[in-house]
N, C-alpha and C positions, 0 to 999 in steps of 0.2 A: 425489767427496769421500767418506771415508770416514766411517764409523756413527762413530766417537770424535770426528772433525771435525764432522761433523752436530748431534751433543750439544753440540758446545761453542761453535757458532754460536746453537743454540738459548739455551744457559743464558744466553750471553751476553748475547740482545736481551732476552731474561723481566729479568735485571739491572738491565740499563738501563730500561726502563719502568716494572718493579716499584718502586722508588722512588717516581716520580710519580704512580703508581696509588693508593699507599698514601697519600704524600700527600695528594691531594686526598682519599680516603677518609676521610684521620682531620679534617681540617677541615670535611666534610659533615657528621659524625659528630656532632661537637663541636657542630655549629652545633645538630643537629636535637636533642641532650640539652639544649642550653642553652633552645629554644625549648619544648620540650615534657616540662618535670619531671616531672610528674603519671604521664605514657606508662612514662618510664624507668625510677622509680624501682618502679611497681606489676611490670614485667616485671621489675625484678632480682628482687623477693620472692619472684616466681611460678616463677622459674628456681630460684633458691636451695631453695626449696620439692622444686620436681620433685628435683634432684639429691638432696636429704638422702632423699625417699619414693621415688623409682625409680632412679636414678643408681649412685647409691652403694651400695646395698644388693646390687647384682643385679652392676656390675662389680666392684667389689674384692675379694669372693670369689675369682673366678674369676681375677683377675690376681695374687694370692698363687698359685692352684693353677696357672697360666702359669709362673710362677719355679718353683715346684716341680717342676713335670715336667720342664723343662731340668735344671733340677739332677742331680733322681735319677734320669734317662736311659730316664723313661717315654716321651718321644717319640724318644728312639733308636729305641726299639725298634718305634715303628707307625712310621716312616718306613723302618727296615727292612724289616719286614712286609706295606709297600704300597711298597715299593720297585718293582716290576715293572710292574704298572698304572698306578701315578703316573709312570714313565717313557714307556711307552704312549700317557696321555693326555696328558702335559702336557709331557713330554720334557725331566724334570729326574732326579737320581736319588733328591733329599731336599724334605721339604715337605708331605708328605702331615700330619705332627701341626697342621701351621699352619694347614694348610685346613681340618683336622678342628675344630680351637680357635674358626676362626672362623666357621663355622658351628653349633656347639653353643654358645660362648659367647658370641659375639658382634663387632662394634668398641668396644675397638681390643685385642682379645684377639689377633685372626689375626695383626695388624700384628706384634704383643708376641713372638706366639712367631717370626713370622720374622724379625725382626732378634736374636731369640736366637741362632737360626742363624746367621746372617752374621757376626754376632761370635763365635760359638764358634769360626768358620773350615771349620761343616760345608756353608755352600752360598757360591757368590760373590755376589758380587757385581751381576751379573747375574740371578743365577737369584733373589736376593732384589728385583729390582726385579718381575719378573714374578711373582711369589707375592704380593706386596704387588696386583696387579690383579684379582684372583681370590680374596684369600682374608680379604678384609676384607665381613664381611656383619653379619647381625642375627638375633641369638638368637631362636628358636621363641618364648621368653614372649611378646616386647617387640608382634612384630605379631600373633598369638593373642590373647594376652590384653588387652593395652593398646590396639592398635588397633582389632582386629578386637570380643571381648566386650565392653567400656569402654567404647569409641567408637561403633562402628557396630552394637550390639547380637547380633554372630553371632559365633563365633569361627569358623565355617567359611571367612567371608570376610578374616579374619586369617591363617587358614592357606594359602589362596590368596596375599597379600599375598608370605608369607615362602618357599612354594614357589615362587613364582616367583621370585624375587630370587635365591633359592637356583643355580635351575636355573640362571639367567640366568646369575652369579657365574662357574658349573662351565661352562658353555658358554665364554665369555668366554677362561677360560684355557686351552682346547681349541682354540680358533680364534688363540690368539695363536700355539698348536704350528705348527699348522699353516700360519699365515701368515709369521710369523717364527720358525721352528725354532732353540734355542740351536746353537751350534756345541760343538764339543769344548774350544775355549777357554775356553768359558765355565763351563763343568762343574767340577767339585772329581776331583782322582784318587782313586779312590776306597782308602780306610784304612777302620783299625778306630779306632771311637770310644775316648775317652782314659775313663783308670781314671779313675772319680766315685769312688770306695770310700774315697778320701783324705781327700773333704771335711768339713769340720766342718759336722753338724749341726744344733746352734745357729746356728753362723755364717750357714748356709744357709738358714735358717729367720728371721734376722733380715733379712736381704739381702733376702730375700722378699717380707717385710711392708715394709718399706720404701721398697724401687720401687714396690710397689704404693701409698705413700701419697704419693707423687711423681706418679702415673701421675694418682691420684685427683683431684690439685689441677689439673694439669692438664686433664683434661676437664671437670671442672664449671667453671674458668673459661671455655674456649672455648662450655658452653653456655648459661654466662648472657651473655657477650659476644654470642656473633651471635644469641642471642634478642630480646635487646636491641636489636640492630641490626636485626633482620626485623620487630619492630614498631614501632620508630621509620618504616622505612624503609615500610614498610606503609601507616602513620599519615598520612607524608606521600604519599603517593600516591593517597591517599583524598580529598585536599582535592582533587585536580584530575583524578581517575576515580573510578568505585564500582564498577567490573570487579571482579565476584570472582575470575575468573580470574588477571587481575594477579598481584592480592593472594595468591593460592594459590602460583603460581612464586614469588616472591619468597621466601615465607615457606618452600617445599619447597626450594628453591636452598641457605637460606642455615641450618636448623635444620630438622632432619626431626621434631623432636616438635612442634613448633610449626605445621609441615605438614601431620601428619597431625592434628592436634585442630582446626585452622582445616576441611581440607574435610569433617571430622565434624559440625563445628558448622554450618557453610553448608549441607550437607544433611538437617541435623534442622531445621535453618530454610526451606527449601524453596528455595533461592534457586540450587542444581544439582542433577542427575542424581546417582543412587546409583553410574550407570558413570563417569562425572566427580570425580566423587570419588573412588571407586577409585583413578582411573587419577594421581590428585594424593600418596595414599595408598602409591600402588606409585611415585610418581617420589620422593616424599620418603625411603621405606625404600632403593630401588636404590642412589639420588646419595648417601644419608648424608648429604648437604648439608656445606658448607663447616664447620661447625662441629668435625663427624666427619672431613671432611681434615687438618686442621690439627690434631687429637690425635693421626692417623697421623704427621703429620712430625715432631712432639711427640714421640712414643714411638718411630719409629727414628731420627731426630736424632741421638742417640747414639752409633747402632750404625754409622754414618759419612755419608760421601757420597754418599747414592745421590738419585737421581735422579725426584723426584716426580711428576714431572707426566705419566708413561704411565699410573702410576696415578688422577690426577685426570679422566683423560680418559675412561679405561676407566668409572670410577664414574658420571662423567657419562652416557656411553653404556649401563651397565647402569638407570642409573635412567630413561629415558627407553623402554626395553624391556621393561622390570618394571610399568612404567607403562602401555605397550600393551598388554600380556597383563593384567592385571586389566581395562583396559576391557574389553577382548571378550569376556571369561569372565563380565565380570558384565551385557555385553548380549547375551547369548547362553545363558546361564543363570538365570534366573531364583532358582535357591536361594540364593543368596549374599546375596541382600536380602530375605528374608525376616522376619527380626528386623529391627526399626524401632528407632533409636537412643534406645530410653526408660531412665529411672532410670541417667543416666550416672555420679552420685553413688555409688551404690550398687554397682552393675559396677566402677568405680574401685576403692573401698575393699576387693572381694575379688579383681582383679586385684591389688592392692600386696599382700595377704597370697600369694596362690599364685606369685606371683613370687619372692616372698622363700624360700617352701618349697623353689620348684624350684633358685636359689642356694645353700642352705644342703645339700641332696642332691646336688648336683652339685658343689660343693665338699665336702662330705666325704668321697665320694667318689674325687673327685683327690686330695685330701689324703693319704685312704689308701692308694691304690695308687703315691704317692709314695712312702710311709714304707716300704709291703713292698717296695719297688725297692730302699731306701737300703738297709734289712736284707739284703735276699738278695745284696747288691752288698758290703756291710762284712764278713759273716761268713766266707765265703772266705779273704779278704785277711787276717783273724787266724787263722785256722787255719794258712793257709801259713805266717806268720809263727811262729805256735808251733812247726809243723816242722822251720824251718831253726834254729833254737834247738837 
């Protein structure tokens, strides 16, 4: 059978069951909001809350400066410029801005700029399903600061969190070279990017702000939905076990902030190991949890048909190894727990301010080196123009 008949066996059976899946899900669902108000309605506030103080502030920046850099052909040009290496390691010839996005800015920025690609027409099809495995991760603040200082009172052990997931991520897409190498069909021939000098920069700059306020809604629904859903689903699990372990997969599976502040708080309570935790820590950041899937199919949905689920597989498998290497590093290390998770109140409230700092520098930033692309790209193009006159 061939790889396109394989695909289409697969999508097929996911179809047929995905129905009844959902089904029964949204009737569990239903049942556990109608039994358990109180549960529901305090995690929708607490969701709503997070998104308006961490959410929103730290991605919508950065997904205005995502449109932006497609536009004014700032990632033309690093995926140019790592054009050689990025083939090397990854054996595509475009995608290095994507990977770069998604690890400086975060999910579902990497996502954002690869299906810019794939609808521009500069990478296939293909090469956008395998970029989406690799280049969807989590901004330095989020596990630094909110996990690691916030939470567990160290940011050394945040920075652990997000270098590993990092590495893991960059691994992940190197072994997929290696294991499954693109073919030559699947590669774009290679051209010269098309004149941006054309575009209207109003226009460009509205287009911007806009997907970005589409992008926005999107994700803060999905994470007060399956927040909602990990502590209902929690709730009830508790009446007929008091595993914290349970309760930590669940909650890391299906919303990873909700992951990481559950095995923060079970180990300021004493009730697991600081490497148990961790390691709960590094499966919620790896997996991104179903919350962070489902913004990804949100955000390339658009940009067409492609095919999810190497990416859900891969996520699951990076968080599950993100997750092994913090165990070992924090049973094998001893520094990494050295700050005790005191005045989590207070670490909060200057994690939400240096977050919002490093967003607003890192968007103006992009912003800027948007605007000198679009000028040093426009002024040519009137000059020539006055020539031929």
């Amino acid at each position: 059978m061939t790889d396109a008949g394989r695909k289409a066996v697969i999508k097929r059976k996911f179809g047929r069951y995905g129905g009844t899946v959902a089904g029964i899900a949204a009737i569990f669902l239903s049942t556990m909001f109608f039994i358990m108000p109180d549960t529901s309605s305090e995690s929708v506030k607490a969701s709503l809350l997070r998104c308006a103080d961490n959410v929103i502030p730290v991605i919508f920046p950065f997904t205005v400066a995502s449109n932006l850099f497609s536009a004014s052909g700032v990632s033309d040009f690093v995926n140019e410029a790592l054009s050689r290496p990025f083939r090397f390691l990854f054996g595509m010839r475009r995608g290095a801005s994507a990977v770069l996005s998604g690890l400086l800015f975060g999910f579902p920025i990497g996502a954002l700029a690869a299906s810019k690609l794939f609808s521009g027409g500069k990478i296939t099809k293909a090469e956008c399903e395998r970029l989406l495995c690799f280049a969807c991760a989590a901004s330095p603040p989020y596990p630094v600061l909110a996990v690691g200082r916030a939470l567990f009172g160290s940011a050394l052990s945040g920075f652990l969190i997000w270098s590993s997931q990092a590495a893991v991520s960059l691994s992940v897409g190197i072994l997929l070279n290696l294991i499954r190498p693109l073919g030559d069909a699947d590669l774009p021939p290679e051209r010269e990017d098309s004149d941006i000098s054309r575009v209207s920069l109003p226009r460009v700059l509205t287009k911007a702000v806009s997907d970005a306020s589409g992008v926005m809604i999107s994700v803060c629904g999905a994470v007060v939905f399956f927040s909602l859903s990990s502590d209902v689903i929690s709730a009830a699990i508790s009446g007929f076990s008091d595993n914290a372990y349970i309760t930590l997969a669940v909650k890391s599976i299906f919303e990873f902030t909700s992951g990481c502040a559950s095995s923060a708080a079970l180990y300021g309570a004493g009730e697991i190991s600081f490497a148990s935790a961790m390691f709960f820590a590094g499966l919620s950041v790896g997996t991104s949890g179903f919350s962070v899937m489902c913004q990804t199919d949100s955000v390339v949905g658009s940009a067409g048909d492609l095919n999810i689920y190497p990416y859900i597989a891969s996520k699951l498998a990076s968080g599950v190894l993100t997750g092994v290497i913090c165990f070992a590093a924090a049973e094998i290390f001893p520094c990494f727990s050295e700050s005790a998770p005191a005045s989590l109140i207070g670490e909060a409230v200057n994690y939400v301010a240096s977050q919002r700092l490093f967003s607003i520098i890192f968007a103006l930033l992009a912003v800027f080196l948007s605007f000198l692309s679009l000028l040093i790209k426009y002024r040519p193009c009137k000059k020539q123009k006055k020539g031929v006159k």
